[in-house]
N, CA, C and O of each residue as an XYZ file, in Angstrom:
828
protein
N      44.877     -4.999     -1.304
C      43.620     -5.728     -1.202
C      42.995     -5.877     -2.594
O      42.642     -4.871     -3.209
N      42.867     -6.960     -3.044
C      42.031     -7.348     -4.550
C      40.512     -6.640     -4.370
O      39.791     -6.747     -3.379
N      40.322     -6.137     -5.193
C      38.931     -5.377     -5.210
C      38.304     -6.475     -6.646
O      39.158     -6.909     -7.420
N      36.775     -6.847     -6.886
C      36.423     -6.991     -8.133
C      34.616     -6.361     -7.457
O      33.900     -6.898     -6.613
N      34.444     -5.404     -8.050
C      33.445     -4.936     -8.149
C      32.606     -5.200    -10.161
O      32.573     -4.214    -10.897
N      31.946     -6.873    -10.776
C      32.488     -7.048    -11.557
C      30.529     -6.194    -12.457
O      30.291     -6.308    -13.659
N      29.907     -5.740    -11.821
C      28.635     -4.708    -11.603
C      28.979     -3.867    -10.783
O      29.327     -4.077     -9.621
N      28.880     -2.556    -11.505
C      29.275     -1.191    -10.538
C      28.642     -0.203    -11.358
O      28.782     -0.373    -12.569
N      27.842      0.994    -10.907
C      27.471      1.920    -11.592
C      27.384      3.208    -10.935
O      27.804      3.395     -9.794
N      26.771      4.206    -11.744
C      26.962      5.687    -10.971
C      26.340      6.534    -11.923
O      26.643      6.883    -13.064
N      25.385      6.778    -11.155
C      24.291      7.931    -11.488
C      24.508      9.306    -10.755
O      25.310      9.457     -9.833
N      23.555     10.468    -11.365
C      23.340     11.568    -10.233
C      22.572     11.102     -9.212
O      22.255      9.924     -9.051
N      22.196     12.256     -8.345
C      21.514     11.655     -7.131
C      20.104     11.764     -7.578
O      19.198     10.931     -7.551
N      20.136     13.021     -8.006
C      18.309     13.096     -8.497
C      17.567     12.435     -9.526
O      16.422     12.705     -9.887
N      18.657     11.156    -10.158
C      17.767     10.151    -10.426
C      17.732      8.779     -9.618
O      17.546      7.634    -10.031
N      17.875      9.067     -8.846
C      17.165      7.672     -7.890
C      16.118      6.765     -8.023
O      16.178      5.551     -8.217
N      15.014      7.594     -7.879
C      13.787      7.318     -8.312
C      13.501      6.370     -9.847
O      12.759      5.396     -9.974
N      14.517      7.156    -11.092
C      14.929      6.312    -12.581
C      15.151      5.510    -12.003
O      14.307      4.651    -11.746
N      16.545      5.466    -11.509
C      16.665      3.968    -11.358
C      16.195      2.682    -10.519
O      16.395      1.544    -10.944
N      15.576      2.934     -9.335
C      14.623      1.899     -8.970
C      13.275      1.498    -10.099
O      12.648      0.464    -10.326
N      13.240      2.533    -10.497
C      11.843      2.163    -11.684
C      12.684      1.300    -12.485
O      12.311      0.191    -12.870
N      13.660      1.731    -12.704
C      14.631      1.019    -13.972
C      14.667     -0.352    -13.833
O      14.125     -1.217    -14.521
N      15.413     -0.450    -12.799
C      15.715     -2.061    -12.303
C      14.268     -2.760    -12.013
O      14.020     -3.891    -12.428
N      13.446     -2.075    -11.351
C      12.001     -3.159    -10.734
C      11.380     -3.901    -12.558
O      10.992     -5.042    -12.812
N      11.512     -2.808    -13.399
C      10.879     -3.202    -14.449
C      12.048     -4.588    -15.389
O      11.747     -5.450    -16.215
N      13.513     -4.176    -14.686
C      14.351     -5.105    -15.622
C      13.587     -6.600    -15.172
O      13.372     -7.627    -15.816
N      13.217     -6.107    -13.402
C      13.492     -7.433    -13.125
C      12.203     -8.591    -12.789
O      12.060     -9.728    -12.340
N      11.353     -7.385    -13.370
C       9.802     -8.241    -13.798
C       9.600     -8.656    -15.202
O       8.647     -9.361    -15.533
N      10.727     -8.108    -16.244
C      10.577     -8.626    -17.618
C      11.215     -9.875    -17.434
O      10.651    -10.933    -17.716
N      12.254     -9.815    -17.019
C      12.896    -11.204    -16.528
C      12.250    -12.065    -15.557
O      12.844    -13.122    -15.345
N      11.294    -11.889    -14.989
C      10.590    -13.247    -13.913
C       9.379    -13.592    -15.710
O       9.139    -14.586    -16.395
N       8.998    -12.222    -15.751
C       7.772    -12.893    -16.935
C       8.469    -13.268    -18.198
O       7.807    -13.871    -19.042
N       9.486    -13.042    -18.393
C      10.252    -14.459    -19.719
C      10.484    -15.480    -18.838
O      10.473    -16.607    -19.332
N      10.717    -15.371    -17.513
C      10.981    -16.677    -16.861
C       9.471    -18.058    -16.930
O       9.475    -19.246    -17.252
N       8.259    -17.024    -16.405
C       7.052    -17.816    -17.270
C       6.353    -17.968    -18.171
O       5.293    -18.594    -18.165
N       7.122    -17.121    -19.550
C       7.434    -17.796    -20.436
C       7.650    -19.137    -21.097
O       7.035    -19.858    -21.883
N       9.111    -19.161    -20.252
C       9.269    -20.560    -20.606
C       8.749    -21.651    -19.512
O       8.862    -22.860    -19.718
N       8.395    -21.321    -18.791
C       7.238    -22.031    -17.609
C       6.466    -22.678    -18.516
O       6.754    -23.803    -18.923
N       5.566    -22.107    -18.849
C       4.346    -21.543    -19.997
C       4.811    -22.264    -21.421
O       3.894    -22.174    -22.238
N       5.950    -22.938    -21.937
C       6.068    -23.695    -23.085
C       6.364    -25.217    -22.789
O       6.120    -26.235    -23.436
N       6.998    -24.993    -21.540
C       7.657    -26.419    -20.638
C       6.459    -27.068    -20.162
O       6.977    -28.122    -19.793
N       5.310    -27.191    -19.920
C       4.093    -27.506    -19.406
C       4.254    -29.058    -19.737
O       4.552    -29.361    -20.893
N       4.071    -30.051    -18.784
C       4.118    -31.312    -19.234
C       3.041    -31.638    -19.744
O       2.030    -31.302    -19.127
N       2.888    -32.374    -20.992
C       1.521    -32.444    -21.955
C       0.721    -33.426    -21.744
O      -0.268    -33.533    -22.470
N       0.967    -34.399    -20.671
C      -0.375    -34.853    -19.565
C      -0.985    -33.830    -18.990
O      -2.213    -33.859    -18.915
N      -0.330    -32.839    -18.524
C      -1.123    -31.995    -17.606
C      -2.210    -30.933    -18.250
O      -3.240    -30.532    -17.707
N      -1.596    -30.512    -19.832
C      -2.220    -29.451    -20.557
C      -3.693    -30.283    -20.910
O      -4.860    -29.889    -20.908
N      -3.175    -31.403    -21.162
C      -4.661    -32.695    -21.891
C      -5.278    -32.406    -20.937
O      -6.405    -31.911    -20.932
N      -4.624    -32.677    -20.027
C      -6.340    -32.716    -18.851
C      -6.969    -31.370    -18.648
O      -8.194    -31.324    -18.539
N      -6.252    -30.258    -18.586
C      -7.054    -28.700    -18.818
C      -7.600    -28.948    -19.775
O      -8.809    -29.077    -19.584
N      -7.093    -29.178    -21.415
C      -7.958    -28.808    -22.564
C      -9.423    -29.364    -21.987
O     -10.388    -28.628    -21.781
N      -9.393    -31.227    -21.702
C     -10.730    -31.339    -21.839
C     -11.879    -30.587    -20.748
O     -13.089    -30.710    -20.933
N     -11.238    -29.711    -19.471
C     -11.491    -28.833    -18.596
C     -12.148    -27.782    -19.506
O     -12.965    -27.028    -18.978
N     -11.863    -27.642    -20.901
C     -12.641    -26.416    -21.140
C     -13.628    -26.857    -22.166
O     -13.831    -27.317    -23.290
N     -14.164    -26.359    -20.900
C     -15.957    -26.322    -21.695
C     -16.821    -25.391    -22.533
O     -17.841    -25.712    -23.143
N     -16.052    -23.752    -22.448
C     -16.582    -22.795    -22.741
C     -17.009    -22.506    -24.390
O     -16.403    -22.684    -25.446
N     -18.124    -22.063    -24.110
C     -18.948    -22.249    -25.864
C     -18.151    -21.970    -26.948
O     -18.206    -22.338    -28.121
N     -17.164    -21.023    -26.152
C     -16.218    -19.582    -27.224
C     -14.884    -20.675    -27.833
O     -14.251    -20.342    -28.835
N     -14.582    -21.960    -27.102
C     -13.553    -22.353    -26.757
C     -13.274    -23.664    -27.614
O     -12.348    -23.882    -28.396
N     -14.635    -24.696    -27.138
C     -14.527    -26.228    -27.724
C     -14.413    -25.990    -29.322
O     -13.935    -26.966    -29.899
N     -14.641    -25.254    -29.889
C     -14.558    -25.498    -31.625
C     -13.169    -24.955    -32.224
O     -12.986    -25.022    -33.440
N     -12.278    -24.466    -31.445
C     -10.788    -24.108    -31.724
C     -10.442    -25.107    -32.228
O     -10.927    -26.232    -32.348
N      -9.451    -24.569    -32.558
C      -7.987    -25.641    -33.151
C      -7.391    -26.280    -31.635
O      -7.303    -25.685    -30.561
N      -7.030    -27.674    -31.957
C      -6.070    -28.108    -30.787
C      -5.220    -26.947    -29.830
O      -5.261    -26.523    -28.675
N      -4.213    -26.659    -31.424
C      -3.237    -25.766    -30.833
C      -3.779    -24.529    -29.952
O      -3.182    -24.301    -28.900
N      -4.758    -23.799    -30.276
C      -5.357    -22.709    -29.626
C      -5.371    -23.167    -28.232
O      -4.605    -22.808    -27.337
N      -6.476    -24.126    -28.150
C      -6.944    -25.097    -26.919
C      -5.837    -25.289    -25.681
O      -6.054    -25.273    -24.469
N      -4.689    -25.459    -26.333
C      -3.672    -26.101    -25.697
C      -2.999    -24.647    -24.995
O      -2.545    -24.575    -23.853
N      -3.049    -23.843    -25.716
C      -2.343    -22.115    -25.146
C      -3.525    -21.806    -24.134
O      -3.285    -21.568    -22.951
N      -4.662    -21.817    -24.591
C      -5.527    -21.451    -23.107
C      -5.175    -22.165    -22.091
O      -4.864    -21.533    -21.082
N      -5.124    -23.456    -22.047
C      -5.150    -24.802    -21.392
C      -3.798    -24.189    -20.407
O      -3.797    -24.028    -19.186
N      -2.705    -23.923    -21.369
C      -1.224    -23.527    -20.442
C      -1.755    -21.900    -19.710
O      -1.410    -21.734    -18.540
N      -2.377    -21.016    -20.231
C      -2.968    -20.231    -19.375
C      -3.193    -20.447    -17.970
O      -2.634    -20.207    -16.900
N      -4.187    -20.973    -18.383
C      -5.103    -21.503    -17.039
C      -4.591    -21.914    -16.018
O      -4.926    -21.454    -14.926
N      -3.609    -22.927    -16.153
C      -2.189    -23.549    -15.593
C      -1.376    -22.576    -15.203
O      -0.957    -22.946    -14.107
N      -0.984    -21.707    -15.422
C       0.199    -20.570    -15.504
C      -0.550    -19.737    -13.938
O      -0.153    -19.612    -12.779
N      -1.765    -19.318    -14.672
C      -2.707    -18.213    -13.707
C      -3.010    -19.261    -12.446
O      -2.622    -18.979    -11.312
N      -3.526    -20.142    -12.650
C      -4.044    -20.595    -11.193
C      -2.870    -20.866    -10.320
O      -3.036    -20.464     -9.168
N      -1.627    -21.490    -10.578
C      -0.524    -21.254    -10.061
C      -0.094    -20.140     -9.452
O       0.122    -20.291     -8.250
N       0.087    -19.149     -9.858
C       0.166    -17.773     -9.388
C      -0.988    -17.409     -8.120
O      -0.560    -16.843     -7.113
N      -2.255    -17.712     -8.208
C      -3.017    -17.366     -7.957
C      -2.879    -18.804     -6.254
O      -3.015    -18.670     -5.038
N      -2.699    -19.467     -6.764
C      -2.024    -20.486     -5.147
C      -0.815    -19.746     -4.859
O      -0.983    -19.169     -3.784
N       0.396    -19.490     -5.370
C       1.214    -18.632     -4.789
C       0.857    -17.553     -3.764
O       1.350    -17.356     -2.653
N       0.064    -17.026     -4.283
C      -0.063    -15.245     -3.776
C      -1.195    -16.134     -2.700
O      -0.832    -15.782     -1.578
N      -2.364    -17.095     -2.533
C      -2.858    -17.394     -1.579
C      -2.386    -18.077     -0.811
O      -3.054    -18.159      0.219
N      -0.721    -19.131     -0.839
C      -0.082    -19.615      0.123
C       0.749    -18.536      1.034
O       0.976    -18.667      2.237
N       1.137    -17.488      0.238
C       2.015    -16.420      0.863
C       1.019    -15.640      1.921
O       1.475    -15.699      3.063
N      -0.168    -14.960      1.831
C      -0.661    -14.741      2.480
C      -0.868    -15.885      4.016
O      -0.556    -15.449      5.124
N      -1.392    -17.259      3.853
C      -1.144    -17.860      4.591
C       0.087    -18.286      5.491
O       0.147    -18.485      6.704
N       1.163    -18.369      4.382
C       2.328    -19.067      4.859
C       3.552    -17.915      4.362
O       3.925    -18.035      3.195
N       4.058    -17.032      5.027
C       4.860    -15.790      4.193
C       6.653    -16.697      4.267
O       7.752    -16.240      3.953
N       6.314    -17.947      4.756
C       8.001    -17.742      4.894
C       7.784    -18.928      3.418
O       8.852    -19.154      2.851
N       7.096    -19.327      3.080
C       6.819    -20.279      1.502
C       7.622    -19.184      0.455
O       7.505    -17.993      0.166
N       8.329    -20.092      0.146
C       9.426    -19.619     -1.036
C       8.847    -19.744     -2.601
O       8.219    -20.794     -2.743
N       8.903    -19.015     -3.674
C       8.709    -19.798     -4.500
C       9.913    -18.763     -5.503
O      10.730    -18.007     -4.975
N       9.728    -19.014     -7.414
C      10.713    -19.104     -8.195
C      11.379    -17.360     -8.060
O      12.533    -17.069     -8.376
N      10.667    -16.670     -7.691
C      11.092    -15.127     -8.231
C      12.598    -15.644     -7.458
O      12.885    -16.609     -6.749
N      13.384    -14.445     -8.008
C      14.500    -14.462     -7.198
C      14.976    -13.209     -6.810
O      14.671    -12.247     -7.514
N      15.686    -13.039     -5.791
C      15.920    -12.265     -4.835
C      16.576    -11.276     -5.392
O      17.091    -11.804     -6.377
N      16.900    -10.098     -5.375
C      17.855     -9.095     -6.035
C      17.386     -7.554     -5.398
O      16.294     -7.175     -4.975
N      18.611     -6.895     -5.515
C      18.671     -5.767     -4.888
C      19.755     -5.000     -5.284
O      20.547     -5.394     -6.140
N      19.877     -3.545     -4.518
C      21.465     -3.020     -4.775
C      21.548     -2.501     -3.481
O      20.727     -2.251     -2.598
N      23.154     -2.375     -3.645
C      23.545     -1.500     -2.457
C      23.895      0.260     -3.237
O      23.944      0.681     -4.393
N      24.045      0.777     -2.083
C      24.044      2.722     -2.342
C      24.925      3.321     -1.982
O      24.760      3.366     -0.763
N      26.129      4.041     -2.307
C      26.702      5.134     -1.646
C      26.759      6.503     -2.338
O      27.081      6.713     -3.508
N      26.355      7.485     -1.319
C      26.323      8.243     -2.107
C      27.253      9.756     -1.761
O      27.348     10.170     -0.606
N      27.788     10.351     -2.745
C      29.637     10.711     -2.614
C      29.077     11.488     -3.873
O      28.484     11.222     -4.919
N      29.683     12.809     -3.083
C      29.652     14.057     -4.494
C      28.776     14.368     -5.233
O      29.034     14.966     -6.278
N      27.509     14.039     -4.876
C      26.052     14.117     -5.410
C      26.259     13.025     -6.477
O      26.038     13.509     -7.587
N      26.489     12.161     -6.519
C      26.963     10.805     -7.176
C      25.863      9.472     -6.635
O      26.731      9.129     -5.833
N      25.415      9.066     -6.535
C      25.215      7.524     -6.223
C      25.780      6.151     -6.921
O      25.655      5.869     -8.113
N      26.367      5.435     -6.013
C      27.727      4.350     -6.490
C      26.674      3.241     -6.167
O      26.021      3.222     -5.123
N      26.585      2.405     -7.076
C      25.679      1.199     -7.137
C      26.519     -0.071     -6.960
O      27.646     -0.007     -7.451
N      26.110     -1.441     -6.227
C      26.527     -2.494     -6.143
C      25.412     -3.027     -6.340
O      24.511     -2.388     -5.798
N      24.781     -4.719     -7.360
C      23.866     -5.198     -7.146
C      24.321     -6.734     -5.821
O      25.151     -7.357     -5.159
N      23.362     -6.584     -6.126
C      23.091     -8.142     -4.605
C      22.239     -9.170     -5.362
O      21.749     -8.905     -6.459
N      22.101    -10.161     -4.845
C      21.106    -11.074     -5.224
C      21.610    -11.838     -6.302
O      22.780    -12.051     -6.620
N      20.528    -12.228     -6.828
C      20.335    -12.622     -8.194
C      20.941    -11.513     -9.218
O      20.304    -10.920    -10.089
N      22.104    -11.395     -8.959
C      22.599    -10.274     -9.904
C      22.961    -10.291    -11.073
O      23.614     -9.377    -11.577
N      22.453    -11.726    -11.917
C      22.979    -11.886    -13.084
C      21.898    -11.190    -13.917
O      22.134    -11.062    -15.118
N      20.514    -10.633    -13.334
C      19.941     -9.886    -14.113
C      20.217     -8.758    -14.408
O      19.340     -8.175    -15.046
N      21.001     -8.277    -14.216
C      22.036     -6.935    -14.230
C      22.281     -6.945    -15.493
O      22.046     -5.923    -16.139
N      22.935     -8.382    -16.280
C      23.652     -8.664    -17.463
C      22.770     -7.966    -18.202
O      23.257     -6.985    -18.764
N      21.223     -8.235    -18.437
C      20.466     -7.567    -19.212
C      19.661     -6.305    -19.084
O      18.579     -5.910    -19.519
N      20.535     -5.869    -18.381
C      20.464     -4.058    -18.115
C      21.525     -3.483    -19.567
O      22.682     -3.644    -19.955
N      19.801     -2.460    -20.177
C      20.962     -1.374    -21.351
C      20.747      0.105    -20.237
O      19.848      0.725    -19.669
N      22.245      0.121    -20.413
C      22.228      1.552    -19.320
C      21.737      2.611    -20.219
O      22.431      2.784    -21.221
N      20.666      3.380    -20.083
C      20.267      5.083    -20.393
C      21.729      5.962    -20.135
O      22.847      5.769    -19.656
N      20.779      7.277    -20.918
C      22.384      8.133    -20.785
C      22.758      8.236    -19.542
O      23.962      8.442    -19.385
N      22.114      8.159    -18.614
C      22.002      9.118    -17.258
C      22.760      7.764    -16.430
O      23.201      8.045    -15.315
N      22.926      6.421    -16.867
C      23.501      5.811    -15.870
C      24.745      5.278    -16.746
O      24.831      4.866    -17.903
N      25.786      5.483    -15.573
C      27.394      4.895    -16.588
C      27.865      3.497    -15.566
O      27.810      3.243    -14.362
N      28.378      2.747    -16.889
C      28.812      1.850    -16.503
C      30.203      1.844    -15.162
O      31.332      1.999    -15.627
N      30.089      1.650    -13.380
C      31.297      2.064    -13.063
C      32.004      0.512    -12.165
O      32.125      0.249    -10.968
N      32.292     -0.127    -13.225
C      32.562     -1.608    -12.436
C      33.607     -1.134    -12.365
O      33.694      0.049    -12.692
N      34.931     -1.913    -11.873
C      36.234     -2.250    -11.276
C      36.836     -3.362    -10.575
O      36.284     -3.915     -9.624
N      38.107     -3.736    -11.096
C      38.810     -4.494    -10.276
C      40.349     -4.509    -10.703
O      40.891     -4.255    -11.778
N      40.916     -4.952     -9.298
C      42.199     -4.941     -9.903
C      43.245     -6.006     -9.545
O      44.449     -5.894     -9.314
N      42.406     -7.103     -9.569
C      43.331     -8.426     -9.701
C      43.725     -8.926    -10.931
O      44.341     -9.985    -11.049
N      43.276     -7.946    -12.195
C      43.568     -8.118    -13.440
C      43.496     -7.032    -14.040
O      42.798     -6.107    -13.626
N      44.335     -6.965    -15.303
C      44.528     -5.341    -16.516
C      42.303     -4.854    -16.720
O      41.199     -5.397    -16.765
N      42.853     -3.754    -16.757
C      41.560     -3.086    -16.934
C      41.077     -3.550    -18.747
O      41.845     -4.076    -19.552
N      39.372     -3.100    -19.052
C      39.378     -3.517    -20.419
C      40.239     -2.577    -21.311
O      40.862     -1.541    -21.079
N      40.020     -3.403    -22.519
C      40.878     -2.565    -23.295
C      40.128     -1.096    -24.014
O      40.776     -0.419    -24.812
N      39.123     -0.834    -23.735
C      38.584      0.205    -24.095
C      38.666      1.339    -23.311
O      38.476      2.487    -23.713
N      39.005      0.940    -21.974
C      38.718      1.956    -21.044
C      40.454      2.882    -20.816
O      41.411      2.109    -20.811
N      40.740      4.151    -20.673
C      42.247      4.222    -20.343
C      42.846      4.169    -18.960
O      42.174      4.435    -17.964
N      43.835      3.900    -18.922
C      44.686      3.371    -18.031
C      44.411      4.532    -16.655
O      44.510      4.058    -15.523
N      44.079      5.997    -16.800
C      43.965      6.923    -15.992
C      42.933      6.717    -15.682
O      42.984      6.001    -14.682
N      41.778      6.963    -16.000
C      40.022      6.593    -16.118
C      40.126      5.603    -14.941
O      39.978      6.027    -13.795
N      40.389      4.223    -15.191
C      40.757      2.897    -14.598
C      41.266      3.067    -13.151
O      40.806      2.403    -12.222
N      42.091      3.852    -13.029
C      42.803      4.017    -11.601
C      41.909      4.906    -11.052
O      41.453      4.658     -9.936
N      41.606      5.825    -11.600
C      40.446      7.319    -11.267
C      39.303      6.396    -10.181
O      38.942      6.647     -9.031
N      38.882      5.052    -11.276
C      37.521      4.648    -10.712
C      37.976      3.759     -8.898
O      37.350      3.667     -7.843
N      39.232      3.314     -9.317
C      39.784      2.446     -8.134
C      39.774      3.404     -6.930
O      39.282      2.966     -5.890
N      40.256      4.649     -6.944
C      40.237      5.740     -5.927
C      39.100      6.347     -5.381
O      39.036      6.855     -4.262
N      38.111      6.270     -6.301
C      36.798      6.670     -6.592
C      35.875      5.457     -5.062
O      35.395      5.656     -3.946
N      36.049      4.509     -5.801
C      35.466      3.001     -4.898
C      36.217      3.615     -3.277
O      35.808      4.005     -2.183
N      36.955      3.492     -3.669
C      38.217      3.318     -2.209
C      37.561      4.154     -1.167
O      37.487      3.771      0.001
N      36.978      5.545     -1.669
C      36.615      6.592     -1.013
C      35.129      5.918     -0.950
O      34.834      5.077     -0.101
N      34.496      6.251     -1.655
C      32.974      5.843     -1.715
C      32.460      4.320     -0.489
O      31.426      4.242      0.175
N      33.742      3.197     -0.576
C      33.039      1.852      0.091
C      34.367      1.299      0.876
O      34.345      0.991      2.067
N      35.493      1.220      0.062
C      36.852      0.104      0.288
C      37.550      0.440      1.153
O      38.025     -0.450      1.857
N      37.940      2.078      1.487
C      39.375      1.924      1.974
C      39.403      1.284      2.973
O      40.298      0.446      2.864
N      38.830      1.206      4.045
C      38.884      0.634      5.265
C      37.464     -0.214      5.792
O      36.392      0.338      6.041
N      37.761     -1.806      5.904
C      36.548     -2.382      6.336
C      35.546     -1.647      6.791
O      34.471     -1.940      6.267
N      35.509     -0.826      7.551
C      34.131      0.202      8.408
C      33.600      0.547      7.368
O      32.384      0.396      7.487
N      33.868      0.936      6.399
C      33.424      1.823      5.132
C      32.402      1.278      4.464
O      31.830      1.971      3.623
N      32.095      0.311      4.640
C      31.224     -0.540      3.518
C      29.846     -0.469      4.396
O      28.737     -0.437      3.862
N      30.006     -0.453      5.484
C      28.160     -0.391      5.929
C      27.950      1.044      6.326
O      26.844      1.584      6.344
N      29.056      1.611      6.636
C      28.910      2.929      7.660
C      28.182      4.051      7.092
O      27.677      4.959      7.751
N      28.147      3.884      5.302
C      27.355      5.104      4.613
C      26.567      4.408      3.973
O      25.995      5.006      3.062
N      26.259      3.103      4.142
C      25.476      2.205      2.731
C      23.825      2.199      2.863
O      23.364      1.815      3.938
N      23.150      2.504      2.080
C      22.050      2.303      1.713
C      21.902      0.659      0.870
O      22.689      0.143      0.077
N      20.847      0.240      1.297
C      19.975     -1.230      0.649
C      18.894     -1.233     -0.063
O      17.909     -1.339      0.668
N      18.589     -1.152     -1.366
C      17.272     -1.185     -2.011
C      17.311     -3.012     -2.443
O      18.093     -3.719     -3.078
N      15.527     -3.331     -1.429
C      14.895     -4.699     -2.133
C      14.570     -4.204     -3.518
O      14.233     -3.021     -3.543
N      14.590     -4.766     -4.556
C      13.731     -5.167     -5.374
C      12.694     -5.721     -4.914
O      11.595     -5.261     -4.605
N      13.382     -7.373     -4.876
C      12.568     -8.431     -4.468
C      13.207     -9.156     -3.642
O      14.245     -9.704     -4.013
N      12.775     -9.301     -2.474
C      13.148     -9.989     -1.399
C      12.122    -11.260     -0.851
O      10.988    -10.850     -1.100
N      12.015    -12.613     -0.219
C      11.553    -12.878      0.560
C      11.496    -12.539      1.840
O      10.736    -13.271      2.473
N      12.258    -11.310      2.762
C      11.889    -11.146      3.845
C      10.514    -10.272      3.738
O       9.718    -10.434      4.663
N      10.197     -9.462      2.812
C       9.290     -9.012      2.302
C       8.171     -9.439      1.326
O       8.311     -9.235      0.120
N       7.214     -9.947      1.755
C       6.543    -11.029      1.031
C       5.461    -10.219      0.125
O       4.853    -10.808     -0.768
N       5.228     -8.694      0.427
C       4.622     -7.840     -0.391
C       5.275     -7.446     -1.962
O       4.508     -7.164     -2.882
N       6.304     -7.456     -2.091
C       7.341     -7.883     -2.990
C       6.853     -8.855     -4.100
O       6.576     -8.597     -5.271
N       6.826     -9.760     -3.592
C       6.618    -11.344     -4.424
C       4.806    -11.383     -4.811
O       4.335    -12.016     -5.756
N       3.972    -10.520     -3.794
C       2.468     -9.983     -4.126
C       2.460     -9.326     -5.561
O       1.733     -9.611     -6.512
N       3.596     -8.240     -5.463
C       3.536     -7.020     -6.410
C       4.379     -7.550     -7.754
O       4.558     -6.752     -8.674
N       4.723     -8.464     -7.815
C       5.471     -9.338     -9.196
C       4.154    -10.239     -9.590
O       3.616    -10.159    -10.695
N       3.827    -10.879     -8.815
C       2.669    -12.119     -9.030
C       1.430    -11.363     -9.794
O       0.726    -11.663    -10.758
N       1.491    -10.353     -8.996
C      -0.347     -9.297     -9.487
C       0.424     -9.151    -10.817
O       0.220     -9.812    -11.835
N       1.177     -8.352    -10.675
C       1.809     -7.791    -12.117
C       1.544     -8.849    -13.132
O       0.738     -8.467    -13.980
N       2.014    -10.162    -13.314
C       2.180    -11.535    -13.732
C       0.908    -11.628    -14.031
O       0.728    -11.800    -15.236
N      -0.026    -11.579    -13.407
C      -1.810    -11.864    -13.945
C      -2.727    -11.259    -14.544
O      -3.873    -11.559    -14.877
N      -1.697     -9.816    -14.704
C      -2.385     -8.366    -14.763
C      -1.878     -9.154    -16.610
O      -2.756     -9.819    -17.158
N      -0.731     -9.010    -17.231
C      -0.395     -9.695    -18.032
C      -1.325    -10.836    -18.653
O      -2.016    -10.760    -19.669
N      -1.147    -12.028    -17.688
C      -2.184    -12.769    -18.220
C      -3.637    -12.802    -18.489
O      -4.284    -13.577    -19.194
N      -4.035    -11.722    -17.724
C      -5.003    -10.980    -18.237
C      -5.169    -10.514    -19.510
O      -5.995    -11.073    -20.232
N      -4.487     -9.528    -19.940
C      -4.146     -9.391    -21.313
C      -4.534    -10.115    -22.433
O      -5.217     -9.843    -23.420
N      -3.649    -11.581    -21.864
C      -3.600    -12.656    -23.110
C      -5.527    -13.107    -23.228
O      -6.239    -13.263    -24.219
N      -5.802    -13.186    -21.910
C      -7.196    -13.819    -21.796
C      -8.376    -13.112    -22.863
O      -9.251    -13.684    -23.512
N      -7.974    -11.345    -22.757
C      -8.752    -10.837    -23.211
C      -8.554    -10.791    -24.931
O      -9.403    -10.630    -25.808
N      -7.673    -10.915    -24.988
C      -6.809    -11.088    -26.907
C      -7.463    -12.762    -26.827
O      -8.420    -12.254    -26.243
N      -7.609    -13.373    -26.846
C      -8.175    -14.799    -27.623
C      -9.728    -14.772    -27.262
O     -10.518    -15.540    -27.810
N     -10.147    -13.755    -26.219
C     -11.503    -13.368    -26.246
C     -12.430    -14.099    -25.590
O     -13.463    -14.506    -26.121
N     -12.046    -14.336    -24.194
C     -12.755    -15.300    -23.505
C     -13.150    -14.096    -22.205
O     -13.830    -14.434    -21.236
């Protein structure tokens, strides 16, 4: 049976807790570079019409450019701020976060990680000492860094932990959301986070 497990990891057990903190934070730096570039992409009909929206005493004697970063503020936050009030209304309303999670097994006071979702945010995971890299597959030569024993070690390792036999994969598995839409408190607790931020910025240009 071809295995590619091509994200795989393995911690102790008694950091669990690390690593959900770990990942929730990978994967709110990554939604807030995501509005980031939200936040530079702004179509510049839309920013014009905020700038002349601001009226505030602290505000009209700026530079354009200043003008124009509040202006995408304002834009950024009230967005968010319809999000988190359509979700309350409407919880099955989708919007950009994306979905991600892991799966769990846990073997020898070990925990064996699979991500789910949106798992390409994984890519920008730097593992701490405490978590090792434990991907695998073997429809192709292992890397060249890793040795040939190690490599098979981890294949036997999986086999026991999730693979050997179809039953195996749900029968001991644990599911951590990150962020889910079946859970719309989730997409609350990214959004607050997101304003808590833009907050920040509001209070640094001093309005």
């Amino acid at each position: 049976m071809s295995t590619k497990i091509y994200r795989g990891y393995k911690f102790r057990q008694n950091n669990l807790n690390k690593f959900i903190e770990l990942i929730d934070d990978l994967v709110f730096k990554y939604e807030l570079d995501d509005w980031k570039t939200k936040f530079s992409k702004l179509p510049d009909t839309l920013v014009e019409e905020h700038i002349q929206l601001l009226k505030h005493p602290k505000i009209v004697n700026l530079s354009y450019s200043v003008r124009s970063k509040i202006a995408r503020y304002y834009i950024i936050y009230e967005q968010i701020d319809r999000w988190i009030d359509d979700g309350y209304k409407n919880p099955s309303i989708k919007h950009d976060l994306k979905e991600v999670g892991f799966n769990l097994w846990l073997y020898k006071g070990y925990f064996y990680c699979i991500p789910w979702g949106h798992s390409q945010i994984f890519d920008k995971l730097k593992l701490p000492y405490w978590v090792a890299d434990y991907s695998y597959w073997n429809n192709v030569d292992e890397p060249e860094n890793i040795d040939h024993k190690e490599w098979e070690k981890r294949g036997k390792i999986w086999d026991e932990v999730c693979l050997k036999n179809v039953e195996d994969w749900d029968k001991n598995r644990l599911s951590h959301e990150i962020f889910s839409w079946k859970d719309n408190t989730k997409f609350f607790h990214y959004s607050l986070k997101i304003q808590k931020k833009l907050k920040l910025y509001k209070y640094f240009i001093g309005l």
